[in-house]
Steps between C-alpha positions, in 0.01 A plus 500: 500500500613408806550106665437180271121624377625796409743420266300162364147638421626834299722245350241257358281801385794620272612186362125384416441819358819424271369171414225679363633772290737229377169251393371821344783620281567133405131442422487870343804348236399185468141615395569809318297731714520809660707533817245700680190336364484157532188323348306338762253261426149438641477088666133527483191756396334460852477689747863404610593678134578881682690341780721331280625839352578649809867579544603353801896641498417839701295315756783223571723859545276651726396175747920434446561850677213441741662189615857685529331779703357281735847302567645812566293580744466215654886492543476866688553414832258848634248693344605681167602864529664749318640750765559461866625764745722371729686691757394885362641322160364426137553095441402354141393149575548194269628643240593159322133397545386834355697448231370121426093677529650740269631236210150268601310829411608558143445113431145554612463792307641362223247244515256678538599694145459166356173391620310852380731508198407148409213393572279894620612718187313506157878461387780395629734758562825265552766802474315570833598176658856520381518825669380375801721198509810676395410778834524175686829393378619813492465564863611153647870643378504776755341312774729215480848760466366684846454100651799443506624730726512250792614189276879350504650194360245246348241673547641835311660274190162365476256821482791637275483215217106575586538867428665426181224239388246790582697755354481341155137409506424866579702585155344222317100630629616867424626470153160267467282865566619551150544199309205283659473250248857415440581101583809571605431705792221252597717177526779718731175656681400122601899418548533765745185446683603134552839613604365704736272280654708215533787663655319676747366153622839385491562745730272416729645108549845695535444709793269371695414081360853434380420149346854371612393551848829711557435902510683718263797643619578915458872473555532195269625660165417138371117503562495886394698373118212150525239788475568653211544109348160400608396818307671418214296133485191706568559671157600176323165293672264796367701520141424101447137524706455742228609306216268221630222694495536612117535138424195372691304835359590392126376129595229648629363731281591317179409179558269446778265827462 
């Protein structure tokens, strides 16, 4: 996720794709239906009728890690390679970039899940997609710990508060493999995802658009404590966002549908 892009398009991806777990456990309560099987309803008996129960979710995922892939490598300043010999020597090239195809990768794939889970299978086998999604989470954690091998400062405080967001949403999607139907889990799932993806955009505007127009300093303990602060009102934003959501749900639901 390197430069602006980086940071800002994985960043919207995850925080929409809170937004809507959160309008589906809140809808799922509200309605008193099934977590993993939400009625959908037919607009019309045309010939629009099958298009209108096509799950869309998985193919937003994949054309989201499409998009990501092609920032990446449009940000590469050479061609893309794995190995180079230099000098009678074994080189691994890119490595961060590898590691950014290699998170992009299980988002497609996830999405892909979705798509034949959804909308190719006689039934929907949604243990399936939690599987895949949780393989996702599950391996941003490492890839993120080996990034920041090169990071000081800012730039370290931040992936470390991003780390522990990531760290508890890969709890929360683990413990969901066996309780997938429990609201609880849900509402966190779509806290953490939100979490997630607004911090990491935050990050972005920190290192590299700071919207003060003054760059954050390494060797300032005062912008490295700030940090952690801004997290902080990241959590409280998403805990009232959250709360918002629930309300406009149950006007929703109860008195408009």
């Amino acid at each position: 996720m390197g430069g602006f892009e980086g940071h800002l398009y994985p960043g919207l991806s995850l925080f929409f794709y809170g937004l809507y777990h959160a309008r589906l456990v809140f809808r799922a309560l509200i309605c008193d239906c099934p977590l993993q099987y939400l009625p959908r309803h037919s607009w019309s008996k045309g010939r629009w009728a099958r298009l209108q129960q096509v799950h869309y979710v998985g193919l937003v995922k994949m054309l989201s890690a499409c998009v990501m892939v092609a920032q990446e490598l449009h940000s590469i300043p050479g061609p893309l390679v794995l190995i180079t010999k230099l000098y009678h020597q074994r080189d691994f090239f890119y490595r961060k970039q590898w590691q950014h195809l290699t998170l992009y990768m299980t988002y497609f794939l996830s999405g892909s899940i979705d798509v034949v889970s959804q909308n190719l299978l006689p039934q929907r086998c949604a243990a399936l997609e939690q599987g895949a999604q949780a393989l996702g989470v599950f391996l941003h954690l490492p890839l993120l710990v080996s990034h920041m091998q090169d990071s000081e400062g800012v730039e370290l405080q931040c992936h470390l508060l991003l780390i522990q967001a990531v760290f508890l949403l890969t709890l929360v999607v683990i413990a969901e493999l066996w309780a997938p139907n429990v609201l609880q889990l849900w509402v966190m799932k779509a806290f953490f995802y939100m979490i997630t993806g607004s911090w990491l955009m935050q990050i972005g505007f920190m290192l590299y658009k700071p919207i003060s127009g003054y760059k954050w300093m390494d060797d300032d303990k005062n912008d490295i404590i700030f940090v952690t602060t801004f997290f902080c009102w990241h959590v409280a934003f998403i805990a009232i966002l959250m709360i918002w959501i629930y309300g406009f749900s149950l006007w929703w639901y109860r008195y408009i549908c």
